[in-house]
PyMOL CGO cylinders between C-alpha atoms (Angstrom):
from pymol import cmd
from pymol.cgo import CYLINDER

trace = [
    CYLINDER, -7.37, -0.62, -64.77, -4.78, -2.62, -63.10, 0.3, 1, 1, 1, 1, 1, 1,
    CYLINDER, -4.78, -2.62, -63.10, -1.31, -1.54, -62.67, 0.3, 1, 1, 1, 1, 1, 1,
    CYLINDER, -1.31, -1.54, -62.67, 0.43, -3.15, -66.06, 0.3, 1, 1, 1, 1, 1, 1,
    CYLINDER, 0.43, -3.15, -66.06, -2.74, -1.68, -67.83, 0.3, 1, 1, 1, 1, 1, 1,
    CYLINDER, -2.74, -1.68, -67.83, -2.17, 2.03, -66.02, 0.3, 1, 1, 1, 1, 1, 1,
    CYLINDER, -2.17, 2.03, -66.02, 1.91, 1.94, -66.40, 0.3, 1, 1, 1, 1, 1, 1,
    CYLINDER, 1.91, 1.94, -66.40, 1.29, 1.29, -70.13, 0.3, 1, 1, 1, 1, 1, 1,
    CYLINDER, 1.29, 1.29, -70.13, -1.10, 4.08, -70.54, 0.3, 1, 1, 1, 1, 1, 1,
    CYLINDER, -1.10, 4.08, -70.54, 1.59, 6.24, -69.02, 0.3, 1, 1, 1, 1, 1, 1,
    CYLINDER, 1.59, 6.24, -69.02, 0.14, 6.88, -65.17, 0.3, 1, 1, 1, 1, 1, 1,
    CYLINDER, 0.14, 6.88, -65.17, 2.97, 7.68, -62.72, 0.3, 1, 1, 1, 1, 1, 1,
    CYLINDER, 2.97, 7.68, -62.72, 3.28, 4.64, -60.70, 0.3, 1, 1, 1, 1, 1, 1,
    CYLINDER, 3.28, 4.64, -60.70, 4.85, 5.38, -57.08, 0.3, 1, 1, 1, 1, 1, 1,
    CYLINDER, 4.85, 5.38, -57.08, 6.52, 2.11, -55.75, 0.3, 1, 1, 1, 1, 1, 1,
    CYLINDER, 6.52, 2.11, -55.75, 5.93, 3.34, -52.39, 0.3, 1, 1, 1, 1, 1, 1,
    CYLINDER, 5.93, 3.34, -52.39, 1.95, 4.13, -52.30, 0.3, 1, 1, 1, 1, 1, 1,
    CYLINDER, 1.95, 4.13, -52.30, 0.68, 2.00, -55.08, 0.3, 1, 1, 1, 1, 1, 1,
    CYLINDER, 0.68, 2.00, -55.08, -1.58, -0.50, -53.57, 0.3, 1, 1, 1, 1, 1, 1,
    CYLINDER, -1.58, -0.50, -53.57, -0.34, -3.16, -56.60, 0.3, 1, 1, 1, 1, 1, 1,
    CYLINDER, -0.34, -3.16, -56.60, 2.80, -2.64, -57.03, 0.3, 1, 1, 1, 1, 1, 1,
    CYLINDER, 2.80, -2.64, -57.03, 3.37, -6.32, -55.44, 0.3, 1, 1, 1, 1, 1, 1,
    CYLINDER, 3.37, -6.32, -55.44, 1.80, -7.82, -58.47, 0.3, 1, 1, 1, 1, 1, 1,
    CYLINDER, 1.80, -7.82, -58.47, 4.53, -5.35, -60.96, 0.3, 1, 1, 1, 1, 1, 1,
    CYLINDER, 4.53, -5.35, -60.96, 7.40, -7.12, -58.87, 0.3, 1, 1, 1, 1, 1, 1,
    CYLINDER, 7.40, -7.12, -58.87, 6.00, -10.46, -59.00, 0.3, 1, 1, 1, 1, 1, 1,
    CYLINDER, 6.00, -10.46, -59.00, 6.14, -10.02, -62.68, 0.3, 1, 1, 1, 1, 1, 1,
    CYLINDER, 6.14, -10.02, -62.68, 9.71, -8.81, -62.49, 0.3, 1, 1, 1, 1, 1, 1,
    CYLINDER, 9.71, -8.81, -62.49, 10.49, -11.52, -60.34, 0.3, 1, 1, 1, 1, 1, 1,
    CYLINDER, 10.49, -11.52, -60.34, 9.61, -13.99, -62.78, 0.3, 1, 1, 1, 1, 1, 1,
    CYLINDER, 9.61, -13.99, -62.78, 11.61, -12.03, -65.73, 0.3, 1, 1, 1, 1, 1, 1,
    CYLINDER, 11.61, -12.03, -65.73, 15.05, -11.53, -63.34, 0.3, 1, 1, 1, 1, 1, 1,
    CYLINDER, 15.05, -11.53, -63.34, 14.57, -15.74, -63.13, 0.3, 1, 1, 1, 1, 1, 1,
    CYLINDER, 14.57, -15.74, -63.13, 14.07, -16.36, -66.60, 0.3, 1, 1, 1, 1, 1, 1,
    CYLINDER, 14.07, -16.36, -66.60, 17.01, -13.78, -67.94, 0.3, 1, 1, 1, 1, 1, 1,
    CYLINDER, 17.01, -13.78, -67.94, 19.37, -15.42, -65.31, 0.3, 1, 1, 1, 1, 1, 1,
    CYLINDER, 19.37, -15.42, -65.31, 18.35, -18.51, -67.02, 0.3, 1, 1, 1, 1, 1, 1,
    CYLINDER, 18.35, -18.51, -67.02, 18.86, -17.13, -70.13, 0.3, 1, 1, 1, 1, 1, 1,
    CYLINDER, 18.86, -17.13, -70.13, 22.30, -16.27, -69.87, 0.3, 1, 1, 1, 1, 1, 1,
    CYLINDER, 22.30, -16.27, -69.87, 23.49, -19.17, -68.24, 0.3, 1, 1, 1, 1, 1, 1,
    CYLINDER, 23.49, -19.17, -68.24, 22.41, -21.00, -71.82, 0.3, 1, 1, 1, 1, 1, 1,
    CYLINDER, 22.41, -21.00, -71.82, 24.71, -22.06, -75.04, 0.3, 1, 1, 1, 1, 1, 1,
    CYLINDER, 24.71, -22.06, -75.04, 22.97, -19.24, -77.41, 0.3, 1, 1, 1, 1, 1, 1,
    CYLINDER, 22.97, -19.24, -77.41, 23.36, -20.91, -80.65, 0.3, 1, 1, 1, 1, 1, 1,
    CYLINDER, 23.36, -20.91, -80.65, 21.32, -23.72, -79.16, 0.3, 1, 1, 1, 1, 1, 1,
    CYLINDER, 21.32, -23.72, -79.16, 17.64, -24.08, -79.44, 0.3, 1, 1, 1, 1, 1, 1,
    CYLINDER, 17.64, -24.08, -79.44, 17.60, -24.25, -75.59, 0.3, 1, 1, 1, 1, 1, 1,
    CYLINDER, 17.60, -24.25, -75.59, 17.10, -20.43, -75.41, 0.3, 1, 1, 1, 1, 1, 1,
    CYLINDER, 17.10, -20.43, -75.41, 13.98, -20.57, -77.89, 0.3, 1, 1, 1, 1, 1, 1,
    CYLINDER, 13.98, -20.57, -77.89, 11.54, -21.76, -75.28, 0.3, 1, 1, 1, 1, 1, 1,
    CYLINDER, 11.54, -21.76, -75.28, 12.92, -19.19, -72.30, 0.3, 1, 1, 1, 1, 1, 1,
    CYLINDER, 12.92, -19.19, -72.30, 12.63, -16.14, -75.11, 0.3, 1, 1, 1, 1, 1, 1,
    CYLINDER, 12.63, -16.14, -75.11, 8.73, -17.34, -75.83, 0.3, 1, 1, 1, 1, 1, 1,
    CYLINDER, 8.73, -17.34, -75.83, 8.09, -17.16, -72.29, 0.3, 1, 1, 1, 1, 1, 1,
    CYLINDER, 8.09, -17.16, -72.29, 9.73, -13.80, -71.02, 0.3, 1, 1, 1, 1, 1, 1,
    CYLINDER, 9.73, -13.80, -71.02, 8.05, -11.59, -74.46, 0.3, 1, 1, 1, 1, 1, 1,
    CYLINDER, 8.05, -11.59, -74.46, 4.50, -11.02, -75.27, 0.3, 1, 1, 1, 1, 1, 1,
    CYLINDER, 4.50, -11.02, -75.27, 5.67, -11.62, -78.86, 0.3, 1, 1, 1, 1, 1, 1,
    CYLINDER, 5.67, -11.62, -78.86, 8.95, -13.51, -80.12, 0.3, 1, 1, 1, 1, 1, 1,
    CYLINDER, 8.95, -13.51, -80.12, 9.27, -14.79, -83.77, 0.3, 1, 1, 1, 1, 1, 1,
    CYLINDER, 9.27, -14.79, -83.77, 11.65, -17.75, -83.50, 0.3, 1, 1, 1, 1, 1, 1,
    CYLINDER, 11.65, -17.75, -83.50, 13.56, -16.55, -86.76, 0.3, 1, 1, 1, 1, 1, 1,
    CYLINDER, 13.56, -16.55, -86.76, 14.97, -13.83, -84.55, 0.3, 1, 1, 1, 1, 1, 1,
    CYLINDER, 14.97, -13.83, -84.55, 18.40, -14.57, -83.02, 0.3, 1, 1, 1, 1, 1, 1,
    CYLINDER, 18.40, -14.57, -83.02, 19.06, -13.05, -79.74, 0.3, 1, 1, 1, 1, 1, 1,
    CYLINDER, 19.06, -13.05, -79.74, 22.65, -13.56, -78.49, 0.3, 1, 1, 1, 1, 1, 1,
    CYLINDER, 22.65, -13.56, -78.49, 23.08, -13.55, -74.60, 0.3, 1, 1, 1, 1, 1, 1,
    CYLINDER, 23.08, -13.55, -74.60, 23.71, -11.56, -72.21, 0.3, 1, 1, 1, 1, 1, 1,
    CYLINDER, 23.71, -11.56, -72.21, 20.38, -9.63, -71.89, 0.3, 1, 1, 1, 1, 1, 1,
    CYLINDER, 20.38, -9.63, -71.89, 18.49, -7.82, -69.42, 0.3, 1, 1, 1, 1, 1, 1,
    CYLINDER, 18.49, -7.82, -69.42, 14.88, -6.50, -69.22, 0.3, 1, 1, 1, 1, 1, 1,
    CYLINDER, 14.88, -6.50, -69.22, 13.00, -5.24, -66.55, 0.3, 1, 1, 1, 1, 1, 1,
    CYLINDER, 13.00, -5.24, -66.55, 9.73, -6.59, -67.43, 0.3, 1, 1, 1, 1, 1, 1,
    CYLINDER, 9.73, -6.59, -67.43, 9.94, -8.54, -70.73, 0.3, 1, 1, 1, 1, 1, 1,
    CYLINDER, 9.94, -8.54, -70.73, 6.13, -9.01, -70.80, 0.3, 1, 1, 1, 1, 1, 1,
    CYLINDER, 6.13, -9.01, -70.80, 5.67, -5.49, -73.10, 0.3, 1, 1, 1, 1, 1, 1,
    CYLINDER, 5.67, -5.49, -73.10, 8.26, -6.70, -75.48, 0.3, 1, 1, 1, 1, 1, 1,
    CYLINDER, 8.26, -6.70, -75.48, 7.24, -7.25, -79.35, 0.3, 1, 1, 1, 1, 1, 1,
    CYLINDER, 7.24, -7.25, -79.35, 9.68, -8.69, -81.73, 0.3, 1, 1, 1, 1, 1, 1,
    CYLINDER, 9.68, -8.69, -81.73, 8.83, -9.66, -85.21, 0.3, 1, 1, 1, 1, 1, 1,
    CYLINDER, 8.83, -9.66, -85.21, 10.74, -12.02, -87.65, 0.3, 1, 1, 1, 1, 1, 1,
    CYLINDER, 10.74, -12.02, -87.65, 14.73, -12.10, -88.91, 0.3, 1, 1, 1, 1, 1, 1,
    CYLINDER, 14.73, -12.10, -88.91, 15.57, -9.56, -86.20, 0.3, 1, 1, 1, 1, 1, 1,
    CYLINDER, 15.57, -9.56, -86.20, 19.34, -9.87, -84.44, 0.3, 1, 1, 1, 1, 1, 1,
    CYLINDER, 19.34, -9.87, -84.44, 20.01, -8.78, -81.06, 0.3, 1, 1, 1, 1, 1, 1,
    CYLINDER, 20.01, -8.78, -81.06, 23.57, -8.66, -80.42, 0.3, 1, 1, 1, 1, 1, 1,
    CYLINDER, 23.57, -8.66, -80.42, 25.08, -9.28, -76.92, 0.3, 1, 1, 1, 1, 1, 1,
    CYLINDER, 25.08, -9.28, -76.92, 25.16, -6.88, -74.37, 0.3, 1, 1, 1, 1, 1, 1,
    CYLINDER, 25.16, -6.88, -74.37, 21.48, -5.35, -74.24, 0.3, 1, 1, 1, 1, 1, 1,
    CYLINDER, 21.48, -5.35, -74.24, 19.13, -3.97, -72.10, 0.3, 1, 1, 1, 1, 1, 1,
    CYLINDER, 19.13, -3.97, -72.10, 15.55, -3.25, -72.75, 0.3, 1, 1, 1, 1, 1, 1,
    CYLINDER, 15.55, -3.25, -72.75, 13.48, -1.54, -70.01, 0.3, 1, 1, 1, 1, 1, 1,
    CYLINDER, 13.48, -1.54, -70.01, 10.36, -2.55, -71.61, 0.3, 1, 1, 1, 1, 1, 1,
    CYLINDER, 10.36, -2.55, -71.61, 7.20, -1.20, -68.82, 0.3, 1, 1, 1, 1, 1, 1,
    CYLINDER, 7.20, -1.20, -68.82, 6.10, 1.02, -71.18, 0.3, 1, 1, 1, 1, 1, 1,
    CYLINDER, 6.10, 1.02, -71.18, 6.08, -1.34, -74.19, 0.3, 1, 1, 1, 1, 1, 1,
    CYLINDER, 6.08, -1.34, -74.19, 8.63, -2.27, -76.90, 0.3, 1, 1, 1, 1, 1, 1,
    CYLINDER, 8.63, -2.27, -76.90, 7.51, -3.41, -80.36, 0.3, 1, 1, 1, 1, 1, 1,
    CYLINDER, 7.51, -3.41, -80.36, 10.18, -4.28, -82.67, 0.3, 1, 1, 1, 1, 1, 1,
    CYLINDER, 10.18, -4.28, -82.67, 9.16, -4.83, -86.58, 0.3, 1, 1, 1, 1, 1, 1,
    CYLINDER, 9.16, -4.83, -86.58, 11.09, -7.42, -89.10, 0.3, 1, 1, 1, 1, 1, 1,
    CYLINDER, 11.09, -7.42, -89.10, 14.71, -7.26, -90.26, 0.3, 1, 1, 1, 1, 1, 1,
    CYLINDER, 14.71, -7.26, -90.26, 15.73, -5.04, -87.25, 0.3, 1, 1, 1, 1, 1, 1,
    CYLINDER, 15.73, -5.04, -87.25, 19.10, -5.49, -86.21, 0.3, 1, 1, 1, 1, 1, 1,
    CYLINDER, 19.10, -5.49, -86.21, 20.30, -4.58, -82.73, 0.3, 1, 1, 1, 1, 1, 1,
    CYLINDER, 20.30, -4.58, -82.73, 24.47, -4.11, -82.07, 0.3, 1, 1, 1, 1, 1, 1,
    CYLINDER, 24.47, -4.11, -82.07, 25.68, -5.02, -78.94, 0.3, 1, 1, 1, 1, 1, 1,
    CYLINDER, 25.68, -5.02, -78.94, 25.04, -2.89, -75.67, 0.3, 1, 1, 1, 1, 1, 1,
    CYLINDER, 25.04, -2.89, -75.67, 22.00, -1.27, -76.93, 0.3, 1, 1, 1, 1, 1, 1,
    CYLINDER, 22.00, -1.27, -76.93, 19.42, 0.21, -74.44, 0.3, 1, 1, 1, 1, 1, 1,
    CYLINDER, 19.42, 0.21, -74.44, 16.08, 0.70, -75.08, 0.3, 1, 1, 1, 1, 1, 1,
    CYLINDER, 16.08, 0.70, -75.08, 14.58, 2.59, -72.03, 0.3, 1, 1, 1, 1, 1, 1,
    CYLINDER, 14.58, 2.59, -72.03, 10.55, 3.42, -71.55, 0.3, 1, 1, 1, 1, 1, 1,
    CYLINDER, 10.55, 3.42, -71.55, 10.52, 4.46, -68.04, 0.3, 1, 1, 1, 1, 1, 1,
    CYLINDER, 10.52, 4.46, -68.04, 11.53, 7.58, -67.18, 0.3, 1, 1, 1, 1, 1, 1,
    CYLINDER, 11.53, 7.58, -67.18, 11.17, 9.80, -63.24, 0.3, 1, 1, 1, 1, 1, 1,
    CYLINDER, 11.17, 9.80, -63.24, 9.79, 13.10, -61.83, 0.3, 1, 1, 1, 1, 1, 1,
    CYLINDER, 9.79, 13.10, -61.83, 11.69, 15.70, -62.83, 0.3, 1, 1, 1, 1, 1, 1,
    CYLINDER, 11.69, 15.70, -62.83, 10.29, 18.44, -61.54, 0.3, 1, 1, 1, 1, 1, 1,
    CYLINDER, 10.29, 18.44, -61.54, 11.97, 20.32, -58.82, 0.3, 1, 1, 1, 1, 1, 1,
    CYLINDER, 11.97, 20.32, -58.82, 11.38, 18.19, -55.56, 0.3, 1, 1, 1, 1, 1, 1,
    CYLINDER, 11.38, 18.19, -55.56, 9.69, 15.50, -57.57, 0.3, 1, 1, 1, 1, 1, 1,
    CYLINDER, 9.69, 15.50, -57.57, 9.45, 11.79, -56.33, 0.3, 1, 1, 1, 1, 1, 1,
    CYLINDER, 9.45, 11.79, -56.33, 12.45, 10.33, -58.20, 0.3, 1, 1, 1, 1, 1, 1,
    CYLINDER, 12.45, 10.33, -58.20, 11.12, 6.76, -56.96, 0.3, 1, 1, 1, 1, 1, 1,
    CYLINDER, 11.12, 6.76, -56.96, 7.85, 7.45, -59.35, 0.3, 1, 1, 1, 1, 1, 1,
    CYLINDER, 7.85, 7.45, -59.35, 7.95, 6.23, -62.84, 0.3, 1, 1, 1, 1, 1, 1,
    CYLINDER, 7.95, 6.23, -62.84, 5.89, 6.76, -65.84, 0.3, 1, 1, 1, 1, 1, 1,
    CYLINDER, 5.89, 6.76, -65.84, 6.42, 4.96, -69.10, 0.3, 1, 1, 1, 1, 1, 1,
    CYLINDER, 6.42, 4.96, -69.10, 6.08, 5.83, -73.21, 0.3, 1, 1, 1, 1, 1, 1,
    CYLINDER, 6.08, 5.83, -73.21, 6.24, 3.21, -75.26, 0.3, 1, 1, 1, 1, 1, 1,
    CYLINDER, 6.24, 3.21, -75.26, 9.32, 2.77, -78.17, 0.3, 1, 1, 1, 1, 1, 1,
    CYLINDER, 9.32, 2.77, -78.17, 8.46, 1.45, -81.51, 0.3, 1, 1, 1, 1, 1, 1,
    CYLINDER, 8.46, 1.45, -81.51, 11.06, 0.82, -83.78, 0.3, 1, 1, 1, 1, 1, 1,
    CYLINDER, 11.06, 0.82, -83.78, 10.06, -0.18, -87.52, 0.3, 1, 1, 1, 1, 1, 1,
    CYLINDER, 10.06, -0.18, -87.52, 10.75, -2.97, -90.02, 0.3, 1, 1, 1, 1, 1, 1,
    CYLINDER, 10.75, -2.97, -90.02, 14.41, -2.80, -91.07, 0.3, 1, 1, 1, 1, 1, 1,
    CYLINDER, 14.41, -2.80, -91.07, 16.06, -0.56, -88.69, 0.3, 1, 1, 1, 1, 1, 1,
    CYLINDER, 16.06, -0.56, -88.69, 19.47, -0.94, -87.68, 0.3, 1, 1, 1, 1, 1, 1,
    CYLINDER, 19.47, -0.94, -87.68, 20.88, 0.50, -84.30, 0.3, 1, 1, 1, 1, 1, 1,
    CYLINDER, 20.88, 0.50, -84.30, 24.83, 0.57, -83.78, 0.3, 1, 1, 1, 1, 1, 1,
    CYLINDER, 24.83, 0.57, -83.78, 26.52, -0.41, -80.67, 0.3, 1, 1, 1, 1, 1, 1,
    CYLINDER, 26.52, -0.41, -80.67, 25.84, 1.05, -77.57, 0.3, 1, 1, 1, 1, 1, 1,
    CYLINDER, 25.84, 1.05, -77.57, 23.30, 3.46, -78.89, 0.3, 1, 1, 1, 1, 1, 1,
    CYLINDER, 23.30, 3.46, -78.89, 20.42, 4.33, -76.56, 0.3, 1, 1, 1, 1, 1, 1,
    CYLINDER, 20.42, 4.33, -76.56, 16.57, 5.13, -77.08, 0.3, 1, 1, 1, 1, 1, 1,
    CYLINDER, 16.57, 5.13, -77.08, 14.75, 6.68, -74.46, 0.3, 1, 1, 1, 1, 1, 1,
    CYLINDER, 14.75, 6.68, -74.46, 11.13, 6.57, -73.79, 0.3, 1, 1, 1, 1, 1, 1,
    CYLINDER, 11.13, 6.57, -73.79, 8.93, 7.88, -76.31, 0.3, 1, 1, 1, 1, 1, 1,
    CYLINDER, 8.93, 7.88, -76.31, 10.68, 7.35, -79.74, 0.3, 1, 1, 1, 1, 1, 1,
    CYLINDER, 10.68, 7.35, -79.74, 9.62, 5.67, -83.00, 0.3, 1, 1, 1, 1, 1, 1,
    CYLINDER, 9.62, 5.67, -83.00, 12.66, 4.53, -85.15, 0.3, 1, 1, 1, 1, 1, 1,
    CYLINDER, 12.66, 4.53, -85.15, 10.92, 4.72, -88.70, 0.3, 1, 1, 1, 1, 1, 1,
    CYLINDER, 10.92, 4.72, -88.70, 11.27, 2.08, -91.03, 0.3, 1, 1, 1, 1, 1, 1,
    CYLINDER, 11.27, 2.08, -91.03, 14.81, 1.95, -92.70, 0.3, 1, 1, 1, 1, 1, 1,
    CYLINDER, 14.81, 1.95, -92.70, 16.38, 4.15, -91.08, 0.3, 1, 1, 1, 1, 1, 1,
    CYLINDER, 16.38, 4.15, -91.08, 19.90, 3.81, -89.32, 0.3, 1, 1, 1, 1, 1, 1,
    CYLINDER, 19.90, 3.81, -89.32, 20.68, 5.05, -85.63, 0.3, 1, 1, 1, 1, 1, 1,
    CYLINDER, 20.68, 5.05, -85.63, 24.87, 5.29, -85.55, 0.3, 1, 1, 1, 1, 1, 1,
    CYLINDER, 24.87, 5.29, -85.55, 26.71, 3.95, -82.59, 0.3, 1, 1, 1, 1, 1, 1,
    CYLINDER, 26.71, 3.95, -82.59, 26.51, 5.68, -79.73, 0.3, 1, 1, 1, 1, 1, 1,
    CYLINDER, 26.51, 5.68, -79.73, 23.61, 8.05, -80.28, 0.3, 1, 1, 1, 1, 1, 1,
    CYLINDER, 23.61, 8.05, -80.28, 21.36, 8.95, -77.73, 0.3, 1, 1, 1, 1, 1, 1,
    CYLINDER, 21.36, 8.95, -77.73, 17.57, 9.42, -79.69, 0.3, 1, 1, 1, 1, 1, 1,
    CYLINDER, 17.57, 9.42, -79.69, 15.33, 11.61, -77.64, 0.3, 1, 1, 1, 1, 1, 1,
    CYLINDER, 15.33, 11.61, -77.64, 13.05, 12.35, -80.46, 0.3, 1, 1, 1, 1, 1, 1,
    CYLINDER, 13.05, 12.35, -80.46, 11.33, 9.91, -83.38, 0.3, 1, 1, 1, 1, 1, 1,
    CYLINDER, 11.33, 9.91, -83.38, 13.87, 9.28, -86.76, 0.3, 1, 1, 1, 1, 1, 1,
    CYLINDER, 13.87, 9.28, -86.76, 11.54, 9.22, -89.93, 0.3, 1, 1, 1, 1, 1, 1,
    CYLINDER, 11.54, 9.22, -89.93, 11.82, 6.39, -92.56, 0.3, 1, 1, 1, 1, 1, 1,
    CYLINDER, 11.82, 6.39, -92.56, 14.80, 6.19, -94.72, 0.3, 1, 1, 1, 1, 1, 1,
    CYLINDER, 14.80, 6.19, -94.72, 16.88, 8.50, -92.07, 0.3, 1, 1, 1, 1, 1, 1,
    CYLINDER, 16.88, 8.50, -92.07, 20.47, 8.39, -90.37, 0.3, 1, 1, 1, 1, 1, 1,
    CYLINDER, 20.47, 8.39, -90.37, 20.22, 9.82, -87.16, 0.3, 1, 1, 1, 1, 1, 1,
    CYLINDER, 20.22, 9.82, -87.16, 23.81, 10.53, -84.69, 0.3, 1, 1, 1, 1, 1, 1,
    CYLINDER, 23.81, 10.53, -84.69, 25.01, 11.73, -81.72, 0.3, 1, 1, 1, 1, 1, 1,
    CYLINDER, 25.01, 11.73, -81.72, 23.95, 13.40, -78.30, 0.3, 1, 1, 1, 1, 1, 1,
    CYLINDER, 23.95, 13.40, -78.30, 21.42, 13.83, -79.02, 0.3, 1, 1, 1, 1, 1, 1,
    CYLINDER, 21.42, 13.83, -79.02, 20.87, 12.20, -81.96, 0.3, 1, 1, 1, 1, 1, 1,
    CYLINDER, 20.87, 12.20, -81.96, 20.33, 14.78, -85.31, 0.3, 1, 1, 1, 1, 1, 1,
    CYLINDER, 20.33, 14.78, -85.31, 18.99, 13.68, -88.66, 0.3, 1, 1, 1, 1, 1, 1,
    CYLINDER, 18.99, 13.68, -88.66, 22.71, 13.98, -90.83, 0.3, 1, 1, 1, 1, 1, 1,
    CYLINDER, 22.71, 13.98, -90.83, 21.85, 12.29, -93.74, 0.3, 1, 1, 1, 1, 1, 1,
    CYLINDER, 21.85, 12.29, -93.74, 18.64, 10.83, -95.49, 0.3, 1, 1, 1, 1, 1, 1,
    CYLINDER, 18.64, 10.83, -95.49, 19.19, 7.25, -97.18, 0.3, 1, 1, 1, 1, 1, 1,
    CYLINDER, 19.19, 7.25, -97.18, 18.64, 6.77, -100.73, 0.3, 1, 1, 1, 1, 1, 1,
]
cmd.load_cgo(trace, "trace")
């Protein structure tokens, strides 16, 4: 396996002793360029269409994505039709981010996959990843964050704010820090 294959199946990838970790910033090279680019466009144009195809595995051109953005990666990122991603958002995508249809994003959203050591005198500079998945009509308020790991099941709502640390089922609200189930949607 090479390193994109290993960081997506989770291995602990140590920037330091990893004899291909030149190829993982080459990568990120290429997706600092292209969100620079990005965000230097009008976003209601169709000048941004082309620069979104390149930087995700997967973009639907129904989905509007309004700049400023930042990624780490952008080549793990999955985002099906009619989505909306508000300004503001960051998606830290090694470990994988799929995104179903109808999702809509607020502004200053994170969506993190990488996590460090954190075991006493671990090697903060090592990473491992989880993937997020987030399902077909989800909605996530401003400035809520997802960390590494969680599925957002279809329908549910994630309130502003929240930090989710563990999967929401379907048809759930989820709040806070961290985010708790606090109402089921009918």
């Amino acid at each position: 396996m090479d390193i994109f294959e290993r960081e997506l199946a989770g291995e602990v990838i140590d920037p330091q002793t990893d004899p291909e970790f030149d190829k993982f910033l080459a990568v990120q090279r290429q997706s600092y360029e292209l969100t620079h680019k990005l965000n230097t466009l009008p976003y209601l144009g169709d000048e941004i269409k082309p620069v979104l195809k390149k930087l995700f595995a997967e973009y639907d051109e129904s989905t509007m994505l309004i700049p400023p953005f930042y990624t780490d990666f952008g080549k793990n990122t999955r985002i099906g039709k009619g989505c909306m991603i508000q300004q503001g958002c960051v998606f830290f995508d090694r470990g994988g981010i799929t995104i179903g249809d109808n999702v809509q994003i607020a502004p200053k959203v994170n969506l993190v996959t990488l996590n460090h050591d954190l075991s006493a005198g671990g090697n903060r500079k090592a990473t491992y990843c989880k993937p997020i998945v987030i399902e077909d009509n989800v909605w996530i308020g401003i400035d809520a964050t997802i960390l590494p790991g969680v599925t957002l099941g279809r329908n549910c709502v994630v309130a502003a704010g929240s930090v989710v640390t563990k999967d929401v089922p379907a048809n759930m609200i989820a709040a806070g820090n961290p985010a708790k189930i606090v109402k089921q949607i009918k």
